[in-house]
NUMIDO-251857 format. One line per 10 residues: number of its first residue (from 1); their letters; for each residue x negated, y, z of C-alpha. Coordinates in pm, whole numbers, plus 50000, padded with zeros to 5 digits. Example, Ala and Ser with C-alpha at 12.3 -4.5 7.8 and 13.67 -1.06 7.14 Angstrom:
BEGIN
1) as) 48770,49550,50780 ~ 48633,49894,50714
***
This chain:
BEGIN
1) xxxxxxxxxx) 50000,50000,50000 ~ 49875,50325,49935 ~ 49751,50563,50210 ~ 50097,50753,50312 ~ 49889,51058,50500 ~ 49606,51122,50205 ~ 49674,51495,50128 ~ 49625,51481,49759 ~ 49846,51246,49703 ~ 50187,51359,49483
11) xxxxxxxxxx) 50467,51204,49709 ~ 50774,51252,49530 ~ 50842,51303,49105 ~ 51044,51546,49052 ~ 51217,51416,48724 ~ 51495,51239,48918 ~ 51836,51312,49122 ~ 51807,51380,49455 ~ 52118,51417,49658 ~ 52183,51754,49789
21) xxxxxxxxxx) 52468,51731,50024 ~ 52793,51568,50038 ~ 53065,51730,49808 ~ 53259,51898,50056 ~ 52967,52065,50239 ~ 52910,52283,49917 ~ 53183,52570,49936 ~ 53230,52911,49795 ~ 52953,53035,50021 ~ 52588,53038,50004
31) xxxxxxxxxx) 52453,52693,50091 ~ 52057,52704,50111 ~ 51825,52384,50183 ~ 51456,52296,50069 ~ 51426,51960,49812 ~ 51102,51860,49722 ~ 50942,52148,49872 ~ 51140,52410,49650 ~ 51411,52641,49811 ~ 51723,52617,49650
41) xxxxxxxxxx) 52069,52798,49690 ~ 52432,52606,49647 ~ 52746,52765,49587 ~ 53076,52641,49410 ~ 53248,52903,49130 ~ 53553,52980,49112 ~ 53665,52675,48872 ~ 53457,52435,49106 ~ 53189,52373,48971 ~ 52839,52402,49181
51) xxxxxxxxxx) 52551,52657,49072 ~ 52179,52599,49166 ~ 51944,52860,49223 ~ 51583,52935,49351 ~ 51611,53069,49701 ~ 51427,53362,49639 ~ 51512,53729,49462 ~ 51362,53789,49088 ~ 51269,54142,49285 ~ 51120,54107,49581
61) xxxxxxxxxx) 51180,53750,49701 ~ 51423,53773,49968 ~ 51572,53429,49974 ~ 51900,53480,49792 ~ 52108,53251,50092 ~ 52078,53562,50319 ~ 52322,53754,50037 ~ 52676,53689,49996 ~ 52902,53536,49655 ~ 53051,53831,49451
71) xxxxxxxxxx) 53301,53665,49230 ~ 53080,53417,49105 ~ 52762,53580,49116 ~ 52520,53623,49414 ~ 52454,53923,49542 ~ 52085,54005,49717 ~ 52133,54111,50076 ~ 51832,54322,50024 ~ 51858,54601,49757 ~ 52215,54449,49557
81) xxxxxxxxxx) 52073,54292,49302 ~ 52342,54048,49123 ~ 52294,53678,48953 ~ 52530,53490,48759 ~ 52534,53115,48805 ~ 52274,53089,48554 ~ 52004,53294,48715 ~ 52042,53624,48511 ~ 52028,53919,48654 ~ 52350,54110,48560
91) xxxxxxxxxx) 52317,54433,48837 ~ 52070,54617,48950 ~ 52125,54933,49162 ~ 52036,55331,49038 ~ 51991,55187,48702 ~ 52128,55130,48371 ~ 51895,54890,48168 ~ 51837,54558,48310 ~ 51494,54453,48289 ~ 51512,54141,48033
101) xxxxxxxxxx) 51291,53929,48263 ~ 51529,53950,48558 ~ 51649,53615,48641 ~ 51574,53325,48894 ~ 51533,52974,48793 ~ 51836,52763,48824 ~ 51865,52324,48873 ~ 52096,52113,48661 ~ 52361,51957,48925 ~ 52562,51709,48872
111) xxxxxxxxxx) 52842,51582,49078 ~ 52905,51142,49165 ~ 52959,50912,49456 ~ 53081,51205,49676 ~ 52769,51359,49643 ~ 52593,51663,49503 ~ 52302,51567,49289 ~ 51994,51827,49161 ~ 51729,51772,48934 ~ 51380,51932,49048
121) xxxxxxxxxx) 51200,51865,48720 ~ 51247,51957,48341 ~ 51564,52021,48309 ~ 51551,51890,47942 ~ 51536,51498,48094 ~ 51801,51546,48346 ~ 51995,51261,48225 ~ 52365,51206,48403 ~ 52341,50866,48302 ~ 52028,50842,48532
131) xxxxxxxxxx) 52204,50934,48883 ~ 52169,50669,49172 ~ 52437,50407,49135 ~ 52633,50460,49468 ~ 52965,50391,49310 ~ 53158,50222,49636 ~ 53186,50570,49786 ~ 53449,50605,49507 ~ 53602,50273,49465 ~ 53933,50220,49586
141) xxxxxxxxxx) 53814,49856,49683 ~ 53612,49993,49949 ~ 53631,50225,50225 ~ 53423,50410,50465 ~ 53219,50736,50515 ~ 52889,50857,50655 ~ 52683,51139,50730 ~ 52314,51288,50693 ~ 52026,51252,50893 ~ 51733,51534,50925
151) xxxxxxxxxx) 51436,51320,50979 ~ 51106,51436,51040 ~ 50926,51199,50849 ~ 50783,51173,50438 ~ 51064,51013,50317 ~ 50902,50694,50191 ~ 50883,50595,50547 ~ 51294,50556,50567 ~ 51250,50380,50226 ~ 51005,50148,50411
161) xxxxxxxxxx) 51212,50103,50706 ~ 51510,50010,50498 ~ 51354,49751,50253 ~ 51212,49569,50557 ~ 51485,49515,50806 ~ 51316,49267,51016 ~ 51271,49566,51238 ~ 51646,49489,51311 ~ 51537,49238,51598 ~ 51298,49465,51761
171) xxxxxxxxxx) 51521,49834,51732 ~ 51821,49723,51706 ~ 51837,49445,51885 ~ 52176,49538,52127 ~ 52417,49587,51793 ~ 52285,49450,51466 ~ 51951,49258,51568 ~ 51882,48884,51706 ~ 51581,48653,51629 ~ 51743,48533,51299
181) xxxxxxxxxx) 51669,48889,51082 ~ 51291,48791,51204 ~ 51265,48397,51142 ~ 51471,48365,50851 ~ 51287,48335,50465 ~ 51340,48611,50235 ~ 51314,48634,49814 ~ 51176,48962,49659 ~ 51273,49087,49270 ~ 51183,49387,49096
191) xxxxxxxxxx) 51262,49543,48742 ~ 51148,49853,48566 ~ 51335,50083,48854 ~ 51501,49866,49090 ~ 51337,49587,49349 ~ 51553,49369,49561 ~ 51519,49190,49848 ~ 51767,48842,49933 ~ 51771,48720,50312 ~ 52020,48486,50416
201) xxxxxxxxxx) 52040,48360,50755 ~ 52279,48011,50757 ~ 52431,47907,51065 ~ 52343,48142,51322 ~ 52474,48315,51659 ~ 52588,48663,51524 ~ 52470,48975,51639 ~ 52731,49176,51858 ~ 52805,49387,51596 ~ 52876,49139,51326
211) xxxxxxxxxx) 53098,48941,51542 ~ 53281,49198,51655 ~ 53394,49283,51317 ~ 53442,48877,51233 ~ 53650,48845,51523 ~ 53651,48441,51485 ~ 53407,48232,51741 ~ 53154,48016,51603 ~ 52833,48054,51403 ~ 52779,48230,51103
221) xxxxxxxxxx) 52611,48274,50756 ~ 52488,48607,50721 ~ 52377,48823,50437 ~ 52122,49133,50341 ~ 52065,49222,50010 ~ 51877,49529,49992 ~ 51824,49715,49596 ~ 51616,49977,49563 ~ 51671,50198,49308 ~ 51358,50452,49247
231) xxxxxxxxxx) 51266,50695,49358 ~ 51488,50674,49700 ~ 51819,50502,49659 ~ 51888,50164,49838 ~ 52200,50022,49825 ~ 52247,49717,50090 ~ 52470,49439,50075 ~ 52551,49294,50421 ~ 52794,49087,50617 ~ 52882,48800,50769
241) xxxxxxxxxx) 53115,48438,50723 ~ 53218,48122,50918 ~ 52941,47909,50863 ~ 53012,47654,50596 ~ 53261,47857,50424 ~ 53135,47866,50115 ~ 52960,48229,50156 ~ 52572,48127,50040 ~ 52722,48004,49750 ~ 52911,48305,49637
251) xxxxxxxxxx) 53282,48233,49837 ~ 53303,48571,50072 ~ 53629,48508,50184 ~ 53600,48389,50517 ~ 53405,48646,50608 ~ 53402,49033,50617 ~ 53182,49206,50387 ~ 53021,49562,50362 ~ 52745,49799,50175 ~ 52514,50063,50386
261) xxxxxxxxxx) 52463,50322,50142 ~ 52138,50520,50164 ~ 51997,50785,49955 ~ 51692,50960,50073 ~ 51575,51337,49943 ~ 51301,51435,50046 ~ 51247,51802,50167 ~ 50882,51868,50235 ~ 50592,51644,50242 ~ 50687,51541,50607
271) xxxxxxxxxx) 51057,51587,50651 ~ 51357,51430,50435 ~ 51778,51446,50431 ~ 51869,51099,50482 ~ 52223,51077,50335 ~ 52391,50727,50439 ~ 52784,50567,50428 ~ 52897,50261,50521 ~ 53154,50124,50327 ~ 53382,49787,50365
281) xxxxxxxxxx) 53632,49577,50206 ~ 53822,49473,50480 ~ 54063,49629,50735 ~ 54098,49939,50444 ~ 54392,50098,50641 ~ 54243,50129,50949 ~ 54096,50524,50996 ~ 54018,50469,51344 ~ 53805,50138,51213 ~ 53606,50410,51001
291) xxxxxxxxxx) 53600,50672,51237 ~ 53422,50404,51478 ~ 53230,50257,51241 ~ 53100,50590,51129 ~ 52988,50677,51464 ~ 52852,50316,51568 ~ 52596,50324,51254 ~ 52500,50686,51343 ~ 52433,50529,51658 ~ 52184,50247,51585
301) xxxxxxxxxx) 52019,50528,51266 ~ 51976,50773,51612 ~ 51699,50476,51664 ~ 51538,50469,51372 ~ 51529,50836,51332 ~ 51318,50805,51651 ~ 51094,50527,51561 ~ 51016,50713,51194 ~ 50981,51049,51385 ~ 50720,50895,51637
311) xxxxxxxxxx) 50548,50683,51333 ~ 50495,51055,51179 ~ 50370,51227,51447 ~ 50103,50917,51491 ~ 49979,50968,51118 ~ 49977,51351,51161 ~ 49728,51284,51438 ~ 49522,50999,51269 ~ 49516,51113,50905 ~ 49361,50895,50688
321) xxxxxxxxxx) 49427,50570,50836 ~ 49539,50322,50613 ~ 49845,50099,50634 ~ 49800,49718,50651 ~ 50071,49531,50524 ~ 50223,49159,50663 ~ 50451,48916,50430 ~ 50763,49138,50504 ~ 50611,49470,50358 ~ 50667,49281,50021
331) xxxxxxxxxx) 50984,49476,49974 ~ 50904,49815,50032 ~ 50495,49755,49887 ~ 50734,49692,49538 ~ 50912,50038,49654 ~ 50616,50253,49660 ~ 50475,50091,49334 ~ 50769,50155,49146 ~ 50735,50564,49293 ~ 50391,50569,49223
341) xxxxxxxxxx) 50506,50476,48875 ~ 50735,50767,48827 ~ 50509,50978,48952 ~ 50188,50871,48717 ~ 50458,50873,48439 ~ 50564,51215,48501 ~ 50193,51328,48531 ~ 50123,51224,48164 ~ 49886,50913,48334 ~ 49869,50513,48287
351) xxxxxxx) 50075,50286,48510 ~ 50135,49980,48525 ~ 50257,49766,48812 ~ 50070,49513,48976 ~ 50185,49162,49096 ~ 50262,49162,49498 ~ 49997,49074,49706
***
């Protein structure tokens, strides 16, 4: 694995979608955050649709978020100078000529999955048809909702802790852990964009959370399917069945069944938005069964967020060490080559991935 804390490494490409905010959070007000170290500024127009700007006035770089929405144009709270949602200046105060090269660059967006989506890079290969595939926020087959996590971590770090979840037994070992994540076998795929991992633990004692939401005695088979999708979307297939059901070979249901959605943006170099839902096929009408849900998974997250958070601060204050990796880094070792990838790609160099150690 490559060393995480080496400063001249490129962490993130920036030809990809990163997920801004959830749909609702972006308003007809002045939403500001930082992706992939560039300040940006949201806002919705008046027909709904969301505008992306640099945070930061053509004139004398006041960030634009401390202004306020005209119609739908942003004003500068500093000397009144006006943007339309495509970065051109169309105001400027005590004059009548507007200088030509007045305007702020703006971020295609694009709008899927109940999330915003911006595209850092040339906007020329911002591709809709490229956007994360987080489709069960959507689908009526499934329901559930989330929230988003500010970690202080680089976010490869969450995509680490996600692709490996034998971590389970150790962290989370009161709701969704037990010896099984850690003994059973595990198979690991990969494509062009996308690696997968396959864990299935047969007949074993499930985890308190898992047989809570079985609510039938008895062992069970149990499921993790984790895809990655580069640069920092994982999508994770989980739950659990009476064992002997029929689940391992592809009969669910017995058993109840749900995804953990997870799309990771970074923000700066050491620092990320960790957007997450969990969604479920089972018990659909029950919002209290979401609303509890919801709050259980921010729970056991609230743990990770402090193991990732302490892992940080540990590099911060040893940097250069390198990472050794065990049999269950194979996952997330696949993760950062496929990054690395995009990232060479994007910088006009070779790359070519290597077989797993």
């Amino acid at each position: 694995m490559s060393d995480t804390n080496a400063p001249e490494q490129k962490r993130f490409p920036l030809n990809a979608w990163y997920a801004v905010a959830w749909d609702f959070e972006i308003k007809r007000e002045l939403f500001p955050r930082t992706i992939c170290n560039k300040r940006m500024v949201f806002y919705r127009q008046s027909d709904g649709t969301v505008s992306a700007l640099e945070d930061a006035c053509w004139h004398r770089l006041l960030p634009l978020s401390k202004g306020r929405i005209e119609g739908d144009q942003v004003v500068c709270g500093y000397h009144g100078l006006k943007f339309n949602g495509h970065g051109r200046c169309t105001f400027m105060p005590s004059q009548e000529t507007i200088n030509p090269s007045a305007c702020v660059r703006t971020y295609p967006i694009f709008e899927a999955h109940r999330f915003i989506w911006v595209w850092p890079g040339d906007p020329a290969l911002a591709d809709p048809a490229l956007v994360p595939d987080l489709h069960w926020n959507l689908d009526p087959e499934w329901v559930g909702d989330g929230k988003t996590i500010q970690v202080g971590c680089d976010y490869r770090l969450v995509i680490d802790n996600l692709m490996d979840l034998t971590h389970e037994t150790y962290v989370h070992g009161s709701s969704i852990g037990n010896e099984a994540v850690a003994e059973s076998p595990f198979d690991v795929t990969h494509g062009e964009r996308t690696a997968t991992v396959t864990r299935w633990m047969v007949g074993i004692e499930p985890p308190p959370f898992w047989g809570g939401q079985l609510g039938k005695p008895g062992d069970v088979d149990r499921w993790q399917i984790i895809r990655f999708e580069a640069p920092c979307t994982i999508a994770i297939d989980v739950g659990v069945a009476p064992t002997g059901t029929g689940a391992p070979e592809g009969d669910r249901s017995q058993g109840v069944n749900g995804f953990v959605l997870n799309t990771i943006t970074p923000e700066t170099d050491t620092s990320c938005h960790y957007h997450w839902a969990f969604v479920r096929n089972y018990k659909r009408d029950q919002q209290m069964l979401t609303t509890q849900l919801r709050e259980g998974v921010a729970s056991i997250f609230r743990e990770d967020e402090e193991i990732l958070e302490a892992q940080q601060q540990a590099m911060n204050e040893h940097p250069g060490r390198e990472f050794y990796n065990l049999n269950i880094d194979a996952g997330s070792m696949w993760a950062r080559r496929l990054i690395d990838k995009m990232i060479a790609e994007e910088d006009g160099k070779p790359a070519a991935l290597q077989a797993a150690e």
